[in-house]
C-alpha positions in Angstrom: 0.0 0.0 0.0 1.4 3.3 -1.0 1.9 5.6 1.8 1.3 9.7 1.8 2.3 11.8 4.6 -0.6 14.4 5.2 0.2 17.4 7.1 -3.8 18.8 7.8 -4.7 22.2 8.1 -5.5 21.5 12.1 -6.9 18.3 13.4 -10.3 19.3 13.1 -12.4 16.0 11.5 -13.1 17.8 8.0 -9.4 18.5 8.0 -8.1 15.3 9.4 -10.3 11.9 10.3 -12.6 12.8 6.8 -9.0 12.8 4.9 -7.3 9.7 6.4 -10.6 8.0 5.6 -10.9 9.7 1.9 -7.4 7.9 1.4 -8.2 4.3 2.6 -10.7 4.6 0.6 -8.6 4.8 -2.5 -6.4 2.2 -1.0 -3.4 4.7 0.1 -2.3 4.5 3.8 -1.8 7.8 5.1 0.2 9.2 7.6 -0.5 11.9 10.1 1.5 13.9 13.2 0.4 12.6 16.7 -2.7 14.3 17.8 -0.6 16.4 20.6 1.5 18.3 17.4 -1.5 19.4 15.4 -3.8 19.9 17.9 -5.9 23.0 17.6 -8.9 24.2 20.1 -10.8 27.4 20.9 -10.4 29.4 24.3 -11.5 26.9 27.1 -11.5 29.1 29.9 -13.9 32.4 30.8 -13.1 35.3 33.1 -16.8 35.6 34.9 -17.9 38.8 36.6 -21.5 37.9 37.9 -23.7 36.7 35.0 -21.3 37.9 32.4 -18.4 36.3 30.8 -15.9 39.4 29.7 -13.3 37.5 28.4 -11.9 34.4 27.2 -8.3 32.3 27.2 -6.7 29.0 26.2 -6.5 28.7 22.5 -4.0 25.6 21.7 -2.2 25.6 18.6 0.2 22.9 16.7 3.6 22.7 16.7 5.8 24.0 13.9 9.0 22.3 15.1 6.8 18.9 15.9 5.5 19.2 12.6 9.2 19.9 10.7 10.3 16.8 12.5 7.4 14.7 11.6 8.2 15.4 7.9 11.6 14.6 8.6 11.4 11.3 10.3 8.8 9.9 7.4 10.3 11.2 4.5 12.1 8.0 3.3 9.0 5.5 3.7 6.8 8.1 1.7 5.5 8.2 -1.8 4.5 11.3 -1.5 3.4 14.4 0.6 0.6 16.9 1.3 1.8 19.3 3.6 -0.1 22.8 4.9 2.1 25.6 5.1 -0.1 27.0 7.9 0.2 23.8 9.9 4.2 23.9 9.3 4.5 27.8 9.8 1.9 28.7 12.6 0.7 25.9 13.8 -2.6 25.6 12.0 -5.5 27.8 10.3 -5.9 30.1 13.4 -2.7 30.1 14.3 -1.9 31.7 10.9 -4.5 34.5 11.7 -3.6 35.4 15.3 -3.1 39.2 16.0 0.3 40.3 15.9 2.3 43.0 17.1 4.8 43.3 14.1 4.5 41.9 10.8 7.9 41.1 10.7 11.2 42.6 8.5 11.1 43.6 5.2 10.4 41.0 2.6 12.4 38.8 1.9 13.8 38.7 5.6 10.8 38.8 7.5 11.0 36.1 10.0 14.2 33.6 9.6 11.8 30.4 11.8 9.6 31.0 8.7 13.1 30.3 6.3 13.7 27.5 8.4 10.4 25.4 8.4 9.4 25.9 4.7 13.3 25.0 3.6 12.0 22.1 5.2 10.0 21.5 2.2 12.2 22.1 0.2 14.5 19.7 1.7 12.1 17.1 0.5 11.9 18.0 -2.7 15.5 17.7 -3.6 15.9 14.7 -1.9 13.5 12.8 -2.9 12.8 14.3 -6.6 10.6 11.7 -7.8 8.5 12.2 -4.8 5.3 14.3 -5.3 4.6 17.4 -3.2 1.5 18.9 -2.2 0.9 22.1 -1.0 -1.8 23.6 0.8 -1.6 27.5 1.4 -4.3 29.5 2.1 -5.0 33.6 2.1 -5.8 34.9 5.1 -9.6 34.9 5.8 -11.1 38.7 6.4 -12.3 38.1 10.0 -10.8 37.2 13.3 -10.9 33.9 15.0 -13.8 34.1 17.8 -13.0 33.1 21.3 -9.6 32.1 20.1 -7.4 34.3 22.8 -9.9 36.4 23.8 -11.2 37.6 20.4 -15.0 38.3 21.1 -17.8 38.0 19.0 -17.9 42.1 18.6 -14.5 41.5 17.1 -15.3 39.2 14.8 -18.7 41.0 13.3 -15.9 44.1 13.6 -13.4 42.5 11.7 -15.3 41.0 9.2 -17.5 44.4 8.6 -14.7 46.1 7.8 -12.7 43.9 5.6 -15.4 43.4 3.2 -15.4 47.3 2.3 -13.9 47.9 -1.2 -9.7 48.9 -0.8 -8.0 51.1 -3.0 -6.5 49.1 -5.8 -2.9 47.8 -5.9 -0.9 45.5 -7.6 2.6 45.9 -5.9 3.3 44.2 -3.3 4.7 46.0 -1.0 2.1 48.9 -1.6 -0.6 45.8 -0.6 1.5 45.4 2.5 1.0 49.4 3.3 -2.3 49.5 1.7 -4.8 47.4 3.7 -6.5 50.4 5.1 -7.0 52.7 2.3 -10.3 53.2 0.5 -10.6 53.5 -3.3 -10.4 57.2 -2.4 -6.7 56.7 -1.0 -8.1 57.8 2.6 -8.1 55.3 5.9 -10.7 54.0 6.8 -12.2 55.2 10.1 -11.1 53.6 13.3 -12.3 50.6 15.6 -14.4 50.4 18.4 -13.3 46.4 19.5 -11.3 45.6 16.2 -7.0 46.2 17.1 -6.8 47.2 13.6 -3.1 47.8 13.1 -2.4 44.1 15.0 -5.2 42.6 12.0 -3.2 44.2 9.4 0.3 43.1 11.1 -1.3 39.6 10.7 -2.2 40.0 7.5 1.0 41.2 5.9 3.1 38.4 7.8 0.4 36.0 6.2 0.9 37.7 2.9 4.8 37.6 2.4 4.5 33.9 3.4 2.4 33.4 0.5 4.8 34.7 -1.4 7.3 32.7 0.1 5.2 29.4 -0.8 4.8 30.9 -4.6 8.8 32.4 -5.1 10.6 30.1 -3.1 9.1 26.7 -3.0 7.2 26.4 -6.5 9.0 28.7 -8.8 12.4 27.9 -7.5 12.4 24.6 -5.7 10.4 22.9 -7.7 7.2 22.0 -5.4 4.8 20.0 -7.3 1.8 21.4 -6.7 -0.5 23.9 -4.8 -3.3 24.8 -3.9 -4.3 28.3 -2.5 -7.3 28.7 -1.0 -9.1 32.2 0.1 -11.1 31.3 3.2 -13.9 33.2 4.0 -14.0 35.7 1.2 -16.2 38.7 -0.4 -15.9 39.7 -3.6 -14.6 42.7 -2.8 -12.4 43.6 0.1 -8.9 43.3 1.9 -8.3 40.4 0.1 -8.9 41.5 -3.4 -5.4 42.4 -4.0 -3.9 40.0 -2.7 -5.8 37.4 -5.2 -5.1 39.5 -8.3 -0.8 39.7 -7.2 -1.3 35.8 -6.4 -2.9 35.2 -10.0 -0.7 37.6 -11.8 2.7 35.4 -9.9 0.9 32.0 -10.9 0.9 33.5 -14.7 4.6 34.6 -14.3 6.4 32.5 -12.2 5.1 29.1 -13.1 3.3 29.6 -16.9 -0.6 29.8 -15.8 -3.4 31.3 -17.4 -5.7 33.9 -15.9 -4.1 33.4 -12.8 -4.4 29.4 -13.1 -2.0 26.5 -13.7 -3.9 23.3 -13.5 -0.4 21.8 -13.6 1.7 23.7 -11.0 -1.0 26.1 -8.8 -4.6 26.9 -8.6 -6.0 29.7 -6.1 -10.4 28.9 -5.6 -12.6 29.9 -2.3 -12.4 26.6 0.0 -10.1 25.9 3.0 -11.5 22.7 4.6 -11.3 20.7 1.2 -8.7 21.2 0.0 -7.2 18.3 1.8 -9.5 16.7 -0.2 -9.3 17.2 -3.5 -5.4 17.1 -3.0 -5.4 13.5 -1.4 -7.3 13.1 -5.0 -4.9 14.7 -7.0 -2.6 12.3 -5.0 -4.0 9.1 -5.9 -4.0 9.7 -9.1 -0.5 10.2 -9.4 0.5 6.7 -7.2 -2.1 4.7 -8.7 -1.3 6.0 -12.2 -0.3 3.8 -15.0 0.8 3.6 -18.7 -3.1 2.1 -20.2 -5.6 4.5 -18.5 -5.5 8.2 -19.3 -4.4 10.6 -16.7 -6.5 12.6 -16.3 -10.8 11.6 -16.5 -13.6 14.0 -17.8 -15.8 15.6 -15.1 -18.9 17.0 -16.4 -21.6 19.1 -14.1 -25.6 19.3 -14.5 -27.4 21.8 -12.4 -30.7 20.9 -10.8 -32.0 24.1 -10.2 -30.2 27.4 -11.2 -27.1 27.6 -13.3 -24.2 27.3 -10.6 -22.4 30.7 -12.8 -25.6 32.7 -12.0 -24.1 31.7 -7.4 -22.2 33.5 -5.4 -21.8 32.0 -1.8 -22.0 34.4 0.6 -18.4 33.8 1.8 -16.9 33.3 -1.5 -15.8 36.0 -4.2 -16.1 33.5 -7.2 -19.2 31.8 -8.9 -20.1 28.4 -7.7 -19.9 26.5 -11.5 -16.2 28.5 -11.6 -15.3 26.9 -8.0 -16.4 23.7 -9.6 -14.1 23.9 -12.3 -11.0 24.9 -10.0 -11.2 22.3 -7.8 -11.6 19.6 -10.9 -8.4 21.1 -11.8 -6.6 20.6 -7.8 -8.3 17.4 -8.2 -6.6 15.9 -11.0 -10.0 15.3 -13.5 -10.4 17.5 -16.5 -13.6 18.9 -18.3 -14.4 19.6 -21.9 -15.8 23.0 -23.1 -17.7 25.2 -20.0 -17.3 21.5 -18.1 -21.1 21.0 -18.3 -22.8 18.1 -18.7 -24.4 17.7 -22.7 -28.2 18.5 -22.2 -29.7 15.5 -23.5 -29.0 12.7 -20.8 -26.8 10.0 -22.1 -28.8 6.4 -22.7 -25.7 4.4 -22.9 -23.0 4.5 -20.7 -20.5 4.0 -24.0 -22.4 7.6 -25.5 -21.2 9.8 -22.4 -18.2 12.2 -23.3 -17.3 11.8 -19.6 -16.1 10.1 -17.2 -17.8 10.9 -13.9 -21.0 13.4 -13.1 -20.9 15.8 -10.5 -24.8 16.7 -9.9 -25.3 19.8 -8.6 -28.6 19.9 -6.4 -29.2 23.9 -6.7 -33.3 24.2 -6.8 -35.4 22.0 -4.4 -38.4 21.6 -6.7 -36.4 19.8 -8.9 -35.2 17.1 -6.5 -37.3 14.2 -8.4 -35.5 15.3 -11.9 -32.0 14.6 -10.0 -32.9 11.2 -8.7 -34.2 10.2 -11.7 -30.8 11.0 -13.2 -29.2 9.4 -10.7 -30.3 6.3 -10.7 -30.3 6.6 -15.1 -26.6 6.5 -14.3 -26.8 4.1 -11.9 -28.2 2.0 -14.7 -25.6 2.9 -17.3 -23.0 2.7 -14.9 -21.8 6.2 -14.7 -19.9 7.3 -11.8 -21.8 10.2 -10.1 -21.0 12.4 -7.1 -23.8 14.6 -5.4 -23.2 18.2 -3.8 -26.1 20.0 -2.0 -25.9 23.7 -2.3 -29.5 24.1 -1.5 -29.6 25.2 2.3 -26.0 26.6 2.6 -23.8 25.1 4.9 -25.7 22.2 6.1 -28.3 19.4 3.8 -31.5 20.4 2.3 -34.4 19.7 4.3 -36.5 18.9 1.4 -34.1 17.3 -0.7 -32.3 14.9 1.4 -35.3 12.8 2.0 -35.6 12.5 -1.5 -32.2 11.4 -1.8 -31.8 9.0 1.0 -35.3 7.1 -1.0 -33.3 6.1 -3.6 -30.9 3.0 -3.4 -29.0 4.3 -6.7 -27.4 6.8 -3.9 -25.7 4.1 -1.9 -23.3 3.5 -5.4 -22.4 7.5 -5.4 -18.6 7.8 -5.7 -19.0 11.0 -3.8 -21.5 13.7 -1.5 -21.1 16.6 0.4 -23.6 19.4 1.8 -21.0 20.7 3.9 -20.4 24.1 5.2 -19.8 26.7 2.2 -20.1 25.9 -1.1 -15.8 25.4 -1.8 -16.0 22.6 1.3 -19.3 21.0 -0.5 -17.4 20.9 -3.7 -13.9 19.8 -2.6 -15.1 17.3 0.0 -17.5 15.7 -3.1 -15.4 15.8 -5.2 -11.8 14.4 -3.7 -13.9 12.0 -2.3 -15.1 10.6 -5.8 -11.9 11.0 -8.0 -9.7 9.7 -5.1 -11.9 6.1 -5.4 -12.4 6.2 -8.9 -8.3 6.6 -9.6 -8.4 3.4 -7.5 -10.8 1.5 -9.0 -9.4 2.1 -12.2 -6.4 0.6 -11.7 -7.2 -1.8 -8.3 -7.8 -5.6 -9.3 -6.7 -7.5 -5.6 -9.8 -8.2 -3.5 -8.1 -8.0 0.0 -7.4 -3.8 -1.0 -10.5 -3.7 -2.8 -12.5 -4.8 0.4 -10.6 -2.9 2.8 -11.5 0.3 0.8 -14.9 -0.4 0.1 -15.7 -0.7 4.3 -13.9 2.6 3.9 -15.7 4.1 1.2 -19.1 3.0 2.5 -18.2 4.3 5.9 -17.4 8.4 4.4 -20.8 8.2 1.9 -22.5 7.1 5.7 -20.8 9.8 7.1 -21.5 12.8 5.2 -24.9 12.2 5.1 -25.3 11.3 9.3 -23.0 14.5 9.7 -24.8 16.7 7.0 -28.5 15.9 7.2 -28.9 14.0 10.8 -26.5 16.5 12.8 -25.8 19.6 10.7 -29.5 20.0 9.7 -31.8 18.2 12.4 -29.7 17.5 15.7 -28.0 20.1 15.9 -31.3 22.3 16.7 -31.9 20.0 20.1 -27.8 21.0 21.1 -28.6 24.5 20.7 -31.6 24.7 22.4 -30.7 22.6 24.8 -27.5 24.9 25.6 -28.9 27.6 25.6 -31.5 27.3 28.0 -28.8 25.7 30.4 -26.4 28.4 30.6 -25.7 30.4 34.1 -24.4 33.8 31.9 -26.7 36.0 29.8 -24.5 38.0 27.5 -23.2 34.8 25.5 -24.8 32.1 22.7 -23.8 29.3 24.8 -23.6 26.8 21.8 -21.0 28.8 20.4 -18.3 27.2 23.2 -20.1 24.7 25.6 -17.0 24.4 27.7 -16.8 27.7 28.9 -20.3 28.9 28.6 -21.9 25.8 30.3 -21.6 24.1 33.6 -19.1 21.4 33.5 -22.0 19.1 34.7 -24.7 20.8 31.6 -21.5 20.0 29.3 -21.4 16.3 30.4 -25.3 16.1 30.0 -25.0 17.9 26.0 -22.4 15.3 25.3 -23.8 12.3 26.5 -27.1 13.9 25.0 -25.4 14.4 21.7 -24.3 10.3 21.9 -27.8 8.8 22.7 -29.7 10.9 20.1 -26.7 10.1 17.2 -27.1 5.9 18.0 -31.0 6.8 17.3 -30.4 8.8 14.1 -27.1 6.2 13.1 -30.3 3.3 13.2 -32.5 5.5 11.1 -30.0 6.5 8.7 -29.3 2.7 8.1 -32.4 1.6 7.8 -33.3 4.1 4.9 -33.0 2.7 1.0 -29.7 4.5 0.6 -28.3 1.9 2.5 -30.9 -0.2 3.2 -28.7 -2.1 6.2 -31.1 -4.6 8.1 -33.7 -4.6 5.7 -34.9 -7.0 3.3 -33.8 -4.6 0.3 -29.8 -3.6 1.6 -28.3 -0.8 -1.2 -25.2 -2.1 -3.0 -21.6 0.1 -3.2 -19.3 -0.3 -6.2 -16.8 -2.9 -5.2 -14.9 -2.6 -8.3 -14.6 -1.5 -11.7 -13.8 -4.2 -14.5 -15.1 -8.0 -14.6 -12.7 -10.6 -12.0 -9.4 -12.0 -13.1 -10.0 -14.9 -16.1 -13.4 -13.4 -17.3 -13.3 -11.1 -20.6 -12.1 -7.4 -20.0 -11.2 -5.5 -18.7 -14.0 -3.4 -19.3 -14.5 0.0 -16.6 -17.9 0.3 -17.1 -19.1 -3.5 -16.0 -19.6 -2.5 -12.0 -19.1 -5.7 -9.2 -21.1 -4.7 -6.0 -21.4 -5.0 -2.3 -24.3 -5.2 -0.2 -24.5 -2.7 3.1 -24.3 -5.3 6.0 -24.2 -3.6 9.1 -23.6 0.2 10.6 -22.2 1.1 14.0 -21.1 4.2 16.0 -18.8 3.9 18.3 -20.5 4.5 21.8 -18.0 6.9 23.0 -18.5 9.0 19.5 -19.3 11.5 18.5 -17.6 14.4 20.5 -17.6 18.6 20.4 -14.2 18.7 19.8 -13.7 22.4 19.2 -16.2 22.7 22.6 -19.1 24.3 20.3 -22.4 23.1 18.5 -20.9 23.4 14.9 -18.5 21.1 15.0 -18.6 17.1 16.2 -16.4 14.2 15.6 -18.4 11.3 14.0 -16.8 8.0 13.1 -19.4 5.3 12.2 -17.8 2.2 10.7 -19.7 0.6 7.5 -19.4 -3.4 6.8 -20.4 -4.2 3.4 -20.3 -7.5 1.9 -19.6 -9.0 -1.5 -23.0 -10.8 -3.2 -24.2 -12.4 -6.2 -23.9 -9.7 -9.6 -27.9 -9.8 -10.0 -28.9 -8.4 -6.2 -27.7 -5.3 -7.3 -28.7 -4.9 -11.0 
C-alpha cells in the first residue's frame, strides 16, 4: 500500500479523520502527526464577573517544530506528501490569523523560523525528486478567530464588517502590504471600536509575504509540485482582493498559468477545509497512475436548479460552476468545453463524453428530476457524485429525503452538503476521484474490500453529519444549551465548555451520543443503504469483470451489499467545545453478493 504523509490544516475531522478516511478509501495508507502536534482548540477558559463572561483564554495551537520533525522522520518510507504551510508555519489555520504586534522585516527577511520550516519542504523535494509534493496555502480569511485568545464575537462582526469594504487598488506588493487600510479614495478607513486594527493588518501582511514565500521560493524555485491556495472566507470585494489578483498575476509569471491558473503547477479557488481533499485526490492519481488508463478523467456538471455561474456564496468571491471547475483542476480530473454536462442525458454509458458526473442539487423543486438522473446512471453505470448547495452550509431539508429514498445513492462515488459551497465541492469531489483513480487501476480483493468498508463508511458519514447532525440534531444541542447556561451575555452553543456548567456539558455530550445511535439506526435503515432490511443498497466494489473473465471493461460494475452500521459508543464528541463542530466516526461493513442483487 502506497503511503502519503498528510500534514492537515489542524486536526479538526473535515481536515483530518474525513481525509485519512478519503485515502483508505482509494487504498493509500496515510500518515499523520500525533494528535498532541497538530492539535488545535478554541479558548477553554472564561473570566466571569456575575452573570457575564468578559473575556476568554486558552487557545492551543500545533507545533511547527513537531510538525518539521514529523516530515523529517517519514520522508524516506513516503511516496508522496501533502503538507499545509499553515500547519508547518503557525501551527494551523488560526494560528496563521492570530493578531500580531509586528509583521515582521522587510520581505524577503521577514522572520528567519519561517526560512527555516518551509526549507523544510524544500529539503524534500530535492531529496526525494521523484517524490510528489503537495501544498496547501491558504489567504488569510477577512475576519478574526472568535474566542480564540480572547477575540469576542464584537471582534469578529468588527473585523469582518470592515474587511469586506472595497480597498483602493494595488498591484505591488509592498504597496498591498501598506495598503490594507486605504479606500478607493486613497483615505483610511475610520477607526475601531473592539477591532486592534493595526495588530489585523500586522497579521495579514506576515500571512501575505508567506504566500509569497510558498509561490517564489518553494514552487518557482524549488520545484514544489503542486499547490493549492485557498481564500477562506472571502467577499468579492475587500482586503483580500489584491492579494488574489498579485497571487494570480505570480501563478501567470512565475510558473506559466493562465488567468491566474495552472492546473499543472497552482490553482488559487474559495475553499479551506477541502482542499485536503481534492489534494489526497490529486494524490491518488499520481500513485495509482499507470501507462493504459488516461491521466487525467472527464468531469462533467448538471445543475438541478439554477445555473451554478448565476451563485455567489456568501463567503466566497467566485461563482459556484467557476469553483467547480478549479477544484476539478486541484483534483486531477479535467472537463471539456464550459465542463457542463451535454443536455440530453446519455442512454448508454459507452455515448457519455465523460467520465464521472458531478450533480449539482441547486433548486429543491427539482429534486425528483435529480434522482431520476441518478439512478439513469446508476443503470448505465456512470460514476456520479452529489453536492447539496440548497440550504447553505448544512443538507437540504427537502431534498435529502428525497435522496436518501433512492438505493442508486448508496453507489455515489462522492457527496457533500458541507459548510460553504468550496468545502461541499472539494469534500465531493476528492472524495469521488480519489476512489475512482483506485478503481481504475485496483484488481486485488483483499485492498479492494478494505476500501470499500472505507468508502461505504465516508458516503454514511457525510450524510449522518450533514443531514442528521448539521440539519436536524444540531437544533436540540442549541436549544438545549442555551437554555442551560448560568451567563446572559453569550450564545452558549457557540463554546459549551466555557459557557456551560461542567456538569450541563457532560449532559450535552452524552445527550449528543444517545440521540446520534437513534439517528445512526434510522439513517441505516433508509434505502440509501438499506442495512437490516430485506432490500440492503449495494456500493461499487470494483470497476472491471474478475481475473480470467473477458475485460477489462471499466464500465461493467461488481457490487457489495451494506451489512451492518455502528457508531462507536463513546463517538461523536464537540471537539472544538461548540455546536458546529462534532467528531463522528461510524464504521460501515459491506459485503460481497451475487452480480444480480444489485442490477
Amino acid at each position: 500500500m502506497k503511503k502519503v504523509v498528510y500534514v492537515p490544516l489542524d486536526d479538526r475531522p473535515a481536515n483530518l479523520d474525513d481525509v485519512i478516511l478519503q485515502g483508505k478509501a482509494a487504498g493509500l495508507q496515510v500518515l499523520t502527526p500525533e494528535a498532541s502536534v497538530i492539535r488545535n482548540r478554541m479558548d477553554d477558559t472564561g473570566e466571569i464577573e456575575g452573570t457575564e463572561v468578559v473575556g476568554t483564554s486558552g487557545a492551543v495551537y500545533g507545533d511547527p517544530a513537531g510538525v518539521q520533525q514529523f516530515l523529517q522522520q517519514h520522508a524516506a518510507e513516503a511516496d508522496g506528501f501533502i503538507i499545509s504551510t499553515d500547519m508547518l508555519v503557525y501551527g494551523g489555520l488560526i494560528g496563521s490569523r492570530r493578531l500580531r504586534d509586528d509583521a515582521g522585516g522587510d520581505y524577503p527577511n521577514y522572520d528567519p523560523a519561517v526560512d527555516g520550516l518551509l526549507g523544510t519542504v524544500a529539503g524534500l523535494k530535492r531529496d526525494y525528486p521523484d517524490k510528489p509534493v503537495f501544498l496547501l496555502d491558504t489567504v488569510m480569511r477577512l475576519a478574526t478567530t472568535t474566542m480564540a485568545e480572547g477575540l469576542s464575537i464584537e471582534v469578529y462582526n468588527e473585523s469582518r464588517a470592515l474587511t469586506m469594504k472595497p480597498r483602493l487598488a494595488q498591484t505591488e506588493f509592498d504597496a498591498i502590504l501598506s495598503g490594507y487600510d486605504l479606500k478607493p479614495d486613497g483615505t483610511p478607513y475610520e477607526e475601531t471600536v473592539h477591532l486592534n486594527k493595526e495588530r489585523y493588518y500586522n497579521a495579514r501582511r506576515h500571512k501575505f509575504k508567506t504566500n509569497r514565500r510558498v509561490l517564489e521560493t518553494l514552487l518557482r524555485d524549488a520545484g514544489i509540485d503542486f499547490a493549492a491556495i485557498g481564500v477562506d472566507d472571502a467577499s468579492t470585494q475587500g482586503v483580500q482582493a489584491n492579494e488574489i489578483d498579485w497571487i494570480e498575476a505570480r501563478i501567470d509569471e512565475w510558473l506559466g498559468g493562465s488567468g491566474g491558473q495552472n492546473p499543472e503547477r497552482a490553482v488559487i479557488l474559495p475553499d479551506a477545509d477541502g482542499l485536503g481533499h481534492v489534494l489526497m485526490a490529486r494524490m491518488a492519481a499520481r500513485l495509482h497512475a499507470d501507462t493504459t488508463t488516461p491521466a487525467k478523467p472527464v468531469v462533467a456538471v448538471r445543475y438541478f436548479g439554477r445555473d451554478g455561474a448565476e451563485i455567489v456564496n456568501p463567503y466566497e468571491y467566485m461563482d459556484v460552476h467557476q469553483n467547480i471547475l478549479r477544484h476539478i483542476d486541484i483534483a486531477g480530473g479535467t472537463y471539456v468545453s464550459d465542463g457542463r454536462s451535454p443536455i440530453a442525458p446519455p442512454v448508454e454509458a459507452a455515448d457519455t463524453p465523460f467520465e464521472l458526473e458531478l450533480v449539482a442539487l441547486t433548486g429543491e423543486d427539482v429534486i425528483g428530476e435529480a434522482v431520476a438522473h441518478i439512478e439513469a446512471n446508476r443503470a448505465a453505470q456512470i460514476p456520479t457524485l452529489v453536492v447539496d448547495f440548497t440550504r447553505g452550509g448544512s443538507a437540504g431539508l427537502v431534498v435529502t429525503p428525497v435522496l436518501l429514498n433512492s438505493p442508486a445513492v448508496g453507489s455515489l462515488l462522492g457527496y457533500s452538503a458541507w459548510n460553504t459551497a468550496g468545502n461541499k465541492i472539494g469534500m465531493s469531489l476528492g472524495m469521488a476521484l480519489s476512489r475512482f483513480f483506485f478503481l481504475r487501476r485496483e484488481t486485488q480483493e483483499r485492498p479492494l474490500g478494505l476500501a470499500l468498508d472505507a468508502h461505504g463508511s465516508l458516503l454514511f458519514k457525510r450524510f449522518l453529519k450533514d443531514y442528521l447532525y448539521k440539519s436536524l440534531e444540531i437544533g436540540v444541542i442549541r436549544t438545549e444549551s442555551r437554555a442551560r447556561t448560568p451567563y446572559t451575555n453569550v450564545t452558549a452553543d457557540q463554546n459549551m465548555r466555557i459557557f456551560n456548567t461542567p456538569e450541563d456539558y457532560d449532559f450535552l455530550t452524552q445527550l449528543l451520543r444517545t440521540d446520534m445511535q437513534t439517528r445512526t439506526q434510522e439513517l441505516a435503515a433508509m434505502p440509501a443503504f438499506g442495512i437490516g432490511t430485506s432490500s440492503p443498497a449495494c456500493a461499487i466494489r470494483r470497476f472491471g469483470v474478475p481475473e480470467g473473465e473477458a475485460g477489462p471493461n471499466s464500465r461493467d460494475w461488481r457490487y457489495a451489499q451494506y451489512a451492518a452500521a455502528l457508531l462507536p459508543e463513546t463517538n461523536p464528541n464537540f471537539i472544538w467545545w461548540r455546536a458546529f463542530e462534532i467528531t463522528l466516526n461510524p464504521e460501515i461493513d459491506l459485503e460481497r453478493t451475487s452480480q444480480g442483487a444489485c442490477e
